[in-house]
C-alpha positions as CSV (number, residue, x, y, z in Angstrom):
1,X,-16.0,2.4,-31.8
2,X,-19.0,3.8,-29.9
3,X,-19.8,0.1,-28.5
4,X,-16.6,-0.5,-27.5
5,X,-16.3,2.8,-25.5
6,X,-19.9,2.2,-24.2
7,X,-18.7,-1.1,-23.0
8,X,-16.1,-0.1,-21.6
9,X,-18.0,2.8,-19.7
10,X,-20.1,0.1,-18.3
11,X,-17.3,-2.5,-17.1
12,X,-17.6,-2.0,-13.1
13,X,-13.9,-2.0,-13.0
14,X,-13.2,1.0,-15.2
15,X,-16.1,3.0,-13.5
16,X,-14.2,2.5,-10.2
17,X,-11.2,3.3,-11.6
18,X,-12.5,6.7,-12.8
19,X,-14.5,7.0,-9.4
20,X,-10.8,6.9,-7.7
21,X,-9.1,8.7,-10.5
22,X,-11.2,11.6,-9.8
23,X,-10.4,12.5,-6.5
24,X,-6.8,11.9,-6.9
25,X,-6.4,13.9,-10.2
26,X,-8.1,16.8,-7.7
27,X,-5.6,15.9,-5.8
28,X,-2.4,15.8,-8.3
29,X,-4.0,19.0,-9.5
30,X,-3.9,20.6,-6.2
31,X,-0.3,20.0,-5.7
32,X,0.6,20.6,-9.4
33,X,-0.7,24.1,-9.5
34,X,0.7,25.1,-5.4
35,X,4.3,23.9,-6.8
36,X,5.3,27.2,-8.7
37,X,5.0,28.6,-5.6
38,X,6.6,26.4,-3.4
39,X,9.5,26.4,-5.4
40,X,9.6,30.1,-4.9
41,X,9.3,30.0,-1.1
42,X,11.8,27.4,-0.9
43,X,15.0,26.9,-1.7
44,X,15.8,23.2,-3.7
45,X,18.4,22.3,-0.4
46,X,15.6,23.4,1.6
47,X,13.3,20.8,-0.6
48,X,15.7,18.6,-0.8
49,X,15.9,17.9,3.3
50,X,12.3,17.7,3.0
51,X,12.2,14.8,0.1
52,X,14.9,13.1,2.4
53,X,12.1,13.6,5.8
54,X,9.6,11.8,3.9
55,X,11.7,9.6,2.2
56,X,12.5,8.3,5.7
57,X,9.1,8.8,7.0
58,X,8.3,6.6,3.6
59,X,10.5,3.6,4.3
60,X,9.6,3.2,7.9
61,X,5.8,3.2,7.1
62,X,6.5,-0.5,5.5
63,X,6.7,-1.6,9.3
64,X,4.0,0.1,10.7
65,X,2.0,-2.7,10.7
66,X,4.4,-5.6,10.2
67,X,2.3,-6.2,6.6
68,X,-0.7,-7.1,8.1
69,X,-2.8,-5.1,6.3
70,X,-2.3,-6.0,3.2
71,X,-4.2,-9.6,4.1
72,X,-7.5,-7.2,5.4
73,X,-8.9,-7.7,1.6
74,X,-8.7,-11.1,1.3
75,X,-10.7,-12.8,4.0
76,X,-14.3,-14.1,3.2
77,X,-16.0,-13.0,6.7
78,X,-15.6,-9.5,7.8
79,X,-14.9,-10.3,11.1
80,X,-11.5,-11.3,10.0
81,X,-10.7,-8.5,8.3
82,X,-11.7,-6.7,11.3
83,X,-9.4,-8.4,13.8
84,X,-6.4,-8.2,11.0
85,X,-7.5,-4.4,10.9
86,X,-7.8,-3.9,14.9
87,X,-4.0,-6.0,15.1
88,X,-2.5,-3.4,12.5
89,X,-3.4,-0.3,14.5
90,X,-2.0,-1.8,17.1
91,X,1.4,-2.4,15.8
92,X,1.4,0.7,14.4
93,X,0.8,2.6,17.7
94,X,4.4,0.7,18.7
95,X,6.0,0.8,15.7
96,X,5.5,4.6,15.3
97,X,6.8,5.6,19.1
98,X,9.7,3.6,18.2
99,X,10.5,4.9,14.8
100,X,10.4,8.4,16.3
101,X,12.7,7.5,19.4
102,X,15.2,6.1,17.0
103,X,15.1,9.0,15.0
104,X,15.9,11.1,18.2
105,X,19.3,8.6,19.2
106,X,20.6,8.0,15.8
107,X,20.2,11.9,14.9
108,X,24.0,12.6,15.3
109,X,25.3,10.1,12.5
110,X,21.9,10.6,10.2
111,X,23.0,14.3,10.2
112,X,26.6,13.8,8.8
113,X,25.3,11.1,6.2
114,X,23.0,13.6,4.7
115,X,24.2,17.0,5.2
116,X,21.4,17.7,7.6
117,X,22.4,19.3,10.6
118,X,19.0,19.6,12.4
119,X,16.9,16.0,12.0
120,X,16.9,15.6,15.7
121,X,14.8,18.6,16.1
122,X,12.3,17.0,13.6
123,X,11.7,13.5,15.6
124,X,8.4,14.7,16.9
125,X,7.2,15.1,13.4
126,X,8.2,11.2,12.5
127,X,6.3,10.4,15.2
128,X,3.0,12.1,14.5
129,X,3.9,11.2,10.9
130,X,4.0,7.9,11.3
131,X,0.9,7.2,13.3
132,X,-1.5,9.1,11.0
133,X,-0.3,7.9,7.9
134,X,0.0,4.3,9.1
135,X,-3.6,4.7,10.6
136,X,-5.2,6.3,7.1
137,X,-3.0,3.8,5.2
138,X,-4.6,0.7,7.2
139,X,-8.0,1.9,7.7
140,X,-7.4,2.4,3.5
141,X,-7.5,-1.2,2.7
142,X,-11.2,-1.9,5.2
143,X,-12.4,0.8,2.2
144,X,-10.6,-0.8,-0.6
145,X,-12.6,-4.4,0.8
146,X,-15.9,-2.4,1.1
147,X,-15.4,-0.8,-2.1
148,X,-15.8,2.6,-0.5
149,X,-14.1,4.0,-3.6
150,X,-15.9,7.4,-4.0
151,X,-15.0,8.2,-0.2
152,X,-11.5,6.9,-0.7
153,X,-11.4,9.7,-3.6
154,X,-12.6,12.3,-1.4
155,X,-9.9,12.0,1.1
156,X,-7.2,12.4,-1.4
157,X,-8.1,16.2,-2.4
158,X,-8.7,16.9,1.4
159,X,-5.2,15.8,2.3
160,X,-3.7,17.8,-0.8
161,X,-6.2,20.8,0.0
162,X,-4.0,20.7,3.8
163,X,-0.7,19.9,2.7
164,X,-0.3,22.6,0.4
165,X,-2.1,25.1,2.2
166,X,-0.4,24.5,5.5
167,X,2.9,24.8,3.1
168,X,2.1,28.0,1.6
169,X,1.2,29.9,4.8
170,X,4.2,28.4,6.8
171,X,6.6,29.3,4.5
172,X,6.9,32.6,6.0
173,X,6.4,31.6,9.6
174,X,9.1,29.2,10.2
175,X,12.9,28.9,9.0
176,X,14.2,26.5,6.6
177,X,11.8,23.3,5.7
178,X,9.8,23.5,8.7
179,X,7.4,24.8,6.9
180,X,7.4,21.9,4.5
181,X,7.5,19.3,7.6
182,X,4.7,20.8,9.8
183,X,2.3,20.9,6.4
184,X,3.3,17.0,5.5
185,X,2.3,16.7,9.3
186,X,-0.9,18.5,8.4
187,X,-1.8,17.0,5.1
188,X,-1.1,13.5,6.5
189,X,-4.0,13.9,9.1
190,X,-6.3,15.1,6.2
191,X,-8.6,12.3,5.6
192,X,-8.1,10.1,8.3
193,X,-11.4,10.8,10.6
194,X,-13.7,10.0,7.9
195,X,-12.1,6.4,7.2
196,X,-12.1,5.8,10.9
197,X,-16.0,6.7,10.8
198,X,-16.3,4.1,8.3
199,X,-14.5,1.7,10.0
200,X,-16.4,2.2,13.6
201,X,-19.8,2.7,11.1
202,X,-19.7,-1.1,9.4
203,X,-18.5,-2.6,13.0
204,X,-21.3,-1.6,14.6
205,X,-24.2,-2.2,12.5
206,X,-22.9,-5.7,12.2
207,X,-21.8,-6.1,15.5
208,X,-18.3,-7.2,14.9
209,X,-16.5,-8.0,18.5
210,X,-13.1,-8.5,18.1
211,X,-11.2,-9.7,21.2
212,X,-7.7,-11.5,22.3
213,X,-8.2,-14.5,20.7
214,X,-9.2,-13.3,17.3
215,X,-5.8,-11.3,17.0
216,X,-4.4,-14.2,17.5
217,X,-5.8,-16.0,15.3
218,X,-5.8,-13.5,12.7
219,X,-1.8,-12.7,13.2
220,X,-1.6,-16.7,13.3
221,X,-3.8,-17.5,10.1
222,X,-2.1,-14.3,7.9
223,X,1.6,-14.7,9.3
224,X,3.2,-15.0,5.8
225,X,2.4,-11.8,5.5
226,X,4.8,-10.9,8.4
227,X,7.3,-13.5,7.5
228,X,7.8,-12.8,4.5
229,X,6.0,-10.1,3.0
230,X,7.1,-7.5,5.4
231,X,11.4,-7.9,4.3
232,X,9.3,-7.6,0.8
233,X,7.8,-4.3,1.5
234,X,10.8,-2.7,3.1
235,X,13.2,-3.9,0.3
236,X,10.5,-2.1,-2.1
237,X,10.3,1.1,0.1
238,X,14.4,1.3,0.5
239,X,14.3,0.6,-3.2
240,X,12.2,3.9,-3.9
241,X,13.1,6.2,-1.2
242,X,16.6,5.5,-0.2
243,X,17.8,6.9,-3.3
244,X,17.0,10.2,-2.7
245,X,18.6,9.9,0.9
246,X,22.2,8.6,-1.3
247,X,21.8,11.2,-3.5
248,X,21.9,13.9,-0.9
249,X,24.4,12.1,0.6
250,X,26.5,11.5,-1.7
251,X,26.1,15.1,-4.0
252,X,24.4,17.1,-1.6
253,X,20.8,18.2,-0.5
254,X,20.4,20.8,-3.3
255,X,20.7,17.6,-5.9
256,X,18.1,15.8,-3.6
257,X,16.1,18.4,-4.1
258,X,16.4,18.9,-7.8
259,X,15.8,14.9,-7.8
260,X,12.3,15.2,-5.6
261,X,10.9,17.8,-7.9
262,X,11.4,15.8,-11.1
263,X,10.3,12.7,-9.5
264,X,7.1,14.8,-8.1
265,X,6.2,16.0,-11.9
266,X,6.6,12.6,-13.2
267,X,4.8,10.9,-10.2
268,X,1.8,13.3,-10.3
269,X,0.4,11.5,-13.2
270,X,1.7,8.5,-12.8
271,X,0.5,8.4,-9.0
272,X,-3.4,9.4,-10.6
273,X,-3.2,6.3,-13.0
274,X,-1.4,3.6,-10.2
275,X,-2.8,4.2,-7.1
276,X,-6.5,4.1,-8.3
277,X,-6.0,0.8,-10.8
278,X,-4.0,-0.6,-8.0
279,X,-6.9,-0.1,-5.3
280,X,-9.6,-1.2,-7.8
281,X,-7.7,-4.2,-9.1
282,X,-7.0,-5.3,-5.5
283,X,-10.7,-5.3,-4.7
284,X,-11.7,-7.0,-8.4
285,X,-9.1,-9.2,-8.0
286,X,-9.4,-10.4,-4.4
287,X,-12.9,-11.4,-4.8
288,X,-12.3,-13.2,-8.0
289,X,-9.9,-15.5,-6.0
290,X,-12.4,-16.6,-3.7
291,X,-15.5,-16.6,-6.1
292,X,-14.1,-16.6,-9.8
293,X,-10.6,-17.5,-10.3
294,X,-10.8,-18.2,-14.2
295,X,-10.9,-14.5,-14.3
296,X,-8.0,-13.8,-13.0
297,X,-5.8,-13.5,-16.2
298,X,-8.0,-12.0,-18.1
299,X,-8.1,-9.4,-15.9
300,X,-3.9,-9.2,-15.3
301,X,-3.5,-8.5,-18.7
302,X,-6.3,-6.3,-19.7
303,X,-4.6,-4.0,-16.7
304,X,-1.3,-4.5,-18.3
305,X,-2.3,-3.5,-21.9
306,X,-4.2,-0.5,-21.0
307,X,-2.1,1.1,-18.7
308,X,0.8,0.7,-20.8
309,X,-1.2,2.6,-24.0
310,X,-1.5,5.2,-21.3
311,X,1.7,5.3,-19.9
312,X,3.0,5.8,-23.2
313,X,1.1,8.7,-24.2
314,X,1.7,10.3,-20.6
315,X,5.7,9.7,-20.7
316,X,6.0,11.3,-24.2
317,X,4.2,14.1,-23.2
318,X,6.5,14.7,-19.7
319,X,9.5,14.0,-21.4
320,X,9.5,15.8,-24.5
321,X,7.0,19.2,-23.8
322,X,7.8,19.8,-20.4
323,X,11.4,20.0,-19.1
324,X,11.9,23.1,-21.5
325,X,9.3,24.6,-19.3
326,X,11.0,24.5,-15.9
327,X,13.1,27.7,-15.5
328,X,9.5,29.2,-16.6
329,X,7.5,27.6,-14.3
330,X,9.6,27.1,-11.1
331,X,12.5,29.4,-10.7
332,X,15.8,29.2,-12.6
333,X,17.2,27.5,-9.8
334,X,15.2,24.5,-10.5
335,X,16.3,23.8,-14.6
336,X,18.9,20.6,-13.5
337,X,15.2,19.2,-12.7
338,X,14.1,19.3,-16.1
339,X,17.0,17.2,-17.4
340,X,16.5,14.6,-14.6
341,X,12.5,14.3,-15.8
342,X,14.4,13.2,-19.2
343,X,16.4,11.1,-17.5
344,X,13.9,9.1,-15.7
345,X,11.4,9.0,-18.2
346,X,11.5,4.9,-19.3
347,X,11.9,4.4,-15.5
348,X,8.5,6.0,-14.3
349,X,6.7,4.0,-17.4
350,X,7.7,0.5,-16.5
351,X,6.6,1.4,-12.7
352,X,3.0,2.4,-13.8
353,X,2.8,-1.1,-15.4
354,X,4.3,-3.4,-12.7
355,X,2.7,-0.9,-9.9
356,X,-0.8,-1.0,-11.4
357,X,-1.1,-5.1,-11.0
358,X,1.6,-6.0,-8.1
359,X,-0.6,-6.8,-5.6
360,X,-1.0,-9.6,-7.8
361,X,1.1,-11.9,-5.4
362,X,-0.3,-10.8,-2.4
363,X,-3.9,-11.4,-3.7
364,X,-2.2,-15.2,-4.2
365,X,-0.2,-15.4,-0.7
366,X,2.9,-15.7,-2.9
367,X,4.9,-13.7,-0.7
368,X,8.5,-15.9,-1.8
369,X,7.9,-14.4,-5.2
370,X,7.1,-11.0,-3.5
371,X,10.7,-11.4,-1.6
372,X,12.6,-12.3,-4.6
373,X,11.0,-9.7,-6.5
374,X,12.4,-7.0,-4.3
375,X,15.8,-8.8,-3.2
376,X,16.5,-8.5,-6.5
377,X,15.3,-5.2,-7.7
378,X,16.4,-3.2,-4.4
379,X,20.4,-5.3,-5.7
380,X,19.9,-3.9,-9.2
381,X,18.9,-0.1,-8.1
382,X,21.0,0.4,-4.8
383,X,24.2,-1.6,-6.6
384,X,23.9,1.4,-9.6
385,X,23.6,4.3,-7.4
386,X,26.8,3.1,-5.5
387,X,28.5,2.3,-8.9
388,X,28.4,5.6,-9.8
389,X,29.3,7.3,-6.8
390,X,32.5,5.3,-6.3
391,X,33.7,5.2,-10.6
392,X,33.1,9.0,-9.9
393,X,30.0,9.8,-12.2
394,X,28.0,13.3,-12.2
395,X,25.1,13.7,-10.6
396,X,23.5,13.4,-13.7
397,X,25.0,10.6,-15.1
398,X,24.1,8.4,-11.7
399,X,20.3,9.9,-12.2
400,X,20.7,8.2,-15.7
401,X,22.1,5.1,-14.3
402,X,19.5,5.4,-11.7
403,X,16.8,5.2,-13.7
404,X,17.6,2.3,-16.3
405,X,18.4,-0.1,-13.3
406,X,15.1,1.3,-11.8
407,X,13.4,0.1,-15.3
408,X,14.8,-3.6,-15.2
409,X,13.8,-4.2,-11.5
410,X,10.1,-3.3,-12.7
411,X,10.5,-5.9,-15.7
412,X,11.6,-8.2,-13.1
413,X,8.5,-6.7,-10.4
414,X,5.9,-7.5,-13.8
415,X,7.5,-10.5,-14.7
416,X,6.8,-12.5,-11.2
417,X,3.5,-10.8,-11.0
418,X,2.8,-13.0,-14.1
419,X,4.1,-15.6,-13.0
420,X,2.2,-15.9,-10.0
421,X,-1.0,-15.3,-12.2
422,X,-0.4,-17.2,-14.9
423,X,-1.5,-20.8,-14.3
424,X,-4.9,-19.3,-14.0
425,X,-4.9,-18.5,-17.8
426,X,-5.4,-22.0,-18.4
427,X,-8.9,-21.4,-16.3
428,X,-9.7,-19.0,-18.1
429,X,-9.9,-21.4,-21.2
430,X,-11.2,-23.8,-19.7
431,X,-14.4,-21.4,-18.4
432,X,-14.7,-19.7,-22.0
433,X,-15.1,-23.6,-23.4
434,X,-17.4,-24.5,-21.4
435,X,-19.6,-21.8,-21.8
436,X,-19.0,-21.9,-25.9
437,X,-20.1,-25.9,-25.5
């Protein structure tokens, strides 16, 4: 047992997981321990407009660089990567402006949808929104290729550090969810300067020009991404976020709200576990394409195997222990959310598994996979919500119904992953019998 552990303690993969897990547990922490109070300070409706600004804020980040940058890992000469980076700020500098001004002209009919009457008031926040988090979501991936993992983790617990601080002290100040708004605002910014300084750091000390003709070229030689990937990602993003927009919609903001906080509790962990196997197996796996592509397989389903042993352990725990807790901890105004944490239990274990290893497709350009993958799922999840909404089902019961369509559009979101990966198994074998001969 103590070899195993000490091997695993040495695998460079695990110790850049824990490097990333640790500064977004800080992070998860952070936010874990400030929500007591902000469900105190704020009403659930009050939350629940605020789940359905970032929801939106959410789905319109999938275009802020047309999917460009998830191709900045995979090039073999930095000077690519550079050019695909310098191309996605760009976009996002348009695509930001854009979202916000459409926010502004299509405020009267988003406020009767959602039961919001003042989202026009907020389009300067999608704005600023937009641009920082596309920015620090772009300049993300030139850290994830440098395998700057311990800065990457230090920019998590300063953007929770602003968000919920900015949150807390606004709550007073301003009327209704501004507070909330203006401290996403905030927290989104947190972060950002130092992955820029990166960025501008590796640029110059290896002199990396990057003019017309490389964007070109760049936008040219990556264009699946674009083409296909892009519908991909904003299927995915509508298939995430969108729901809480139709739930407020359809039941009302307080239920949206009551919906965010149970997804919040059950993404805290999940979001620690995901997003630092995701970045890690992204870098591990995009260098094993180009170097080392027998161990590629061997490396899908050692993430698969161990994530699910977590998940397990994690889910029970959330599911079973702590929805009693949630009149306790929040407010008695916030119990419904403790039944929807049961509800979506299965749901939030089947995403940490298909989460941790979907860049799996985009590591192999199979960005038709990728758009089938979501076409389908986004049919599956969307198609429930508005079953039950229209056969008249509870709020609850369409949370339920939610949930177990969510589950089989991961099955389906693991299932292609493995697909795409799998003829490399037979590398794999190959490899290991020639080293045994």
């Amino acid at each position: 047992m103590w070899k195993y552990l000490k091997k695993i303690s040495l695998d460079s993969f695990f110790r850049n997981v824990v490097i990333l897990a640790s500064g977004t547990m800080v992070s998860q922490v952070i936010i874990l321990i400030a929500l007591p109070f902000i469900t105190r300070l704020y009403s659930p409706t009050e939350y629940g407009v605020y789940s359905m600004y970032t929801s939106i804020i959410s789905i319109m980040l999938m275009l802020v660089s047309f999917s460009y940058e998830n191709a900045i890992t995979l090039p073999e000469e930095d000077k690519m990567a550079s050019s695909l980076l310098s191309l996605s700020l760009r976009i996002c500098v348009v695509v930001s402006i854009l979202g916000g001004v459409g926010v502004y002209f299509l405020a009267h009919p988003l406020s009767v949808w959602t039961n919001e009457a003042d989202i026009k008031q907020y389009f300067p926040f999608f704005i600023i929104s937009l641009f920082f988090a596309g920015f620090y979501q772009i300049l993300n991936t030139w850290s994830v290729r440098k395998k700057y993992f311990r800065q990457i983790s230090r920019t998590k617990y300063t953007q929770s550090i602003t968000l919920v601080s900015s949150q807390l002290a606004l709550a007073r100040l301003l009327p209704g969810p501004s507070g909330l708004i203006i401290g996403d605002v905030l927290g989104r910014l947190g972060g950002l300067i130092p992955q820029w300084r990166l960025w501008r750091r590796d640029v110059k000390q290896q002199q990396i020009e990057v003019n017309r003709e490389d964007l070109k070229e760049s936008a040219y030689r990556y264009r699946r991404f674009p083409q296909l990937s892009l519908a991909s990602n904003m299927l995915n993003s509508l298939g995430i976020y969108l729901p809480t927009i139709l739930l407020a919609a359809f039941y009302g903001p307080q239920v949206a709200g009551w919906f965010a906080l149970s997804q919040r509790i059950l993404g805290s962990p999940m979001t620690l576990i995901t997003s630092s196997v995701m970045n890690v197996y992204l870098s591990e796996s995009s260098g094993y394409m180009l170097h080392a592509r027998h161990k590629l397989y061997p490396l899908f389903i050692k993430t698969v195997r161990n994530i699910f042993l977590i998940g397990v352990l994690i889910i029970f725990v959330m599911v079973v222990l702590l929805p009693s807790m949630f009149s306790t901890l929040f407010g008695n105004e916030w119990a419904s959310a403790g039944n929807y944490v049961r509800l979506l239990g299965f749901m939030y274990l089947s995403q940490i598994v298909a989460n941790s290893v979907g860049s799996t497709i985009d590591v192999m350009e199979r960005q038709d996979l990728h758009l089938y993958r979501e076409i389908a799922r986004v049919t599956i999840v969307l198609g429930a919500l508005l079953l039950a909404k229209y056969t008249g089902q509870s709020a609850g019961t369409a949370i339920l119904i939610y949930g177990l369509a969510s589950t089989l559009g991961y099955l389906i979101h693991l299932g292609l992953s493995w697909t795409a990966v799998k003829k490399y198994r037979y590398h794999a074998a190959e490899q290991g019998a020639e080293q045994g001969g």
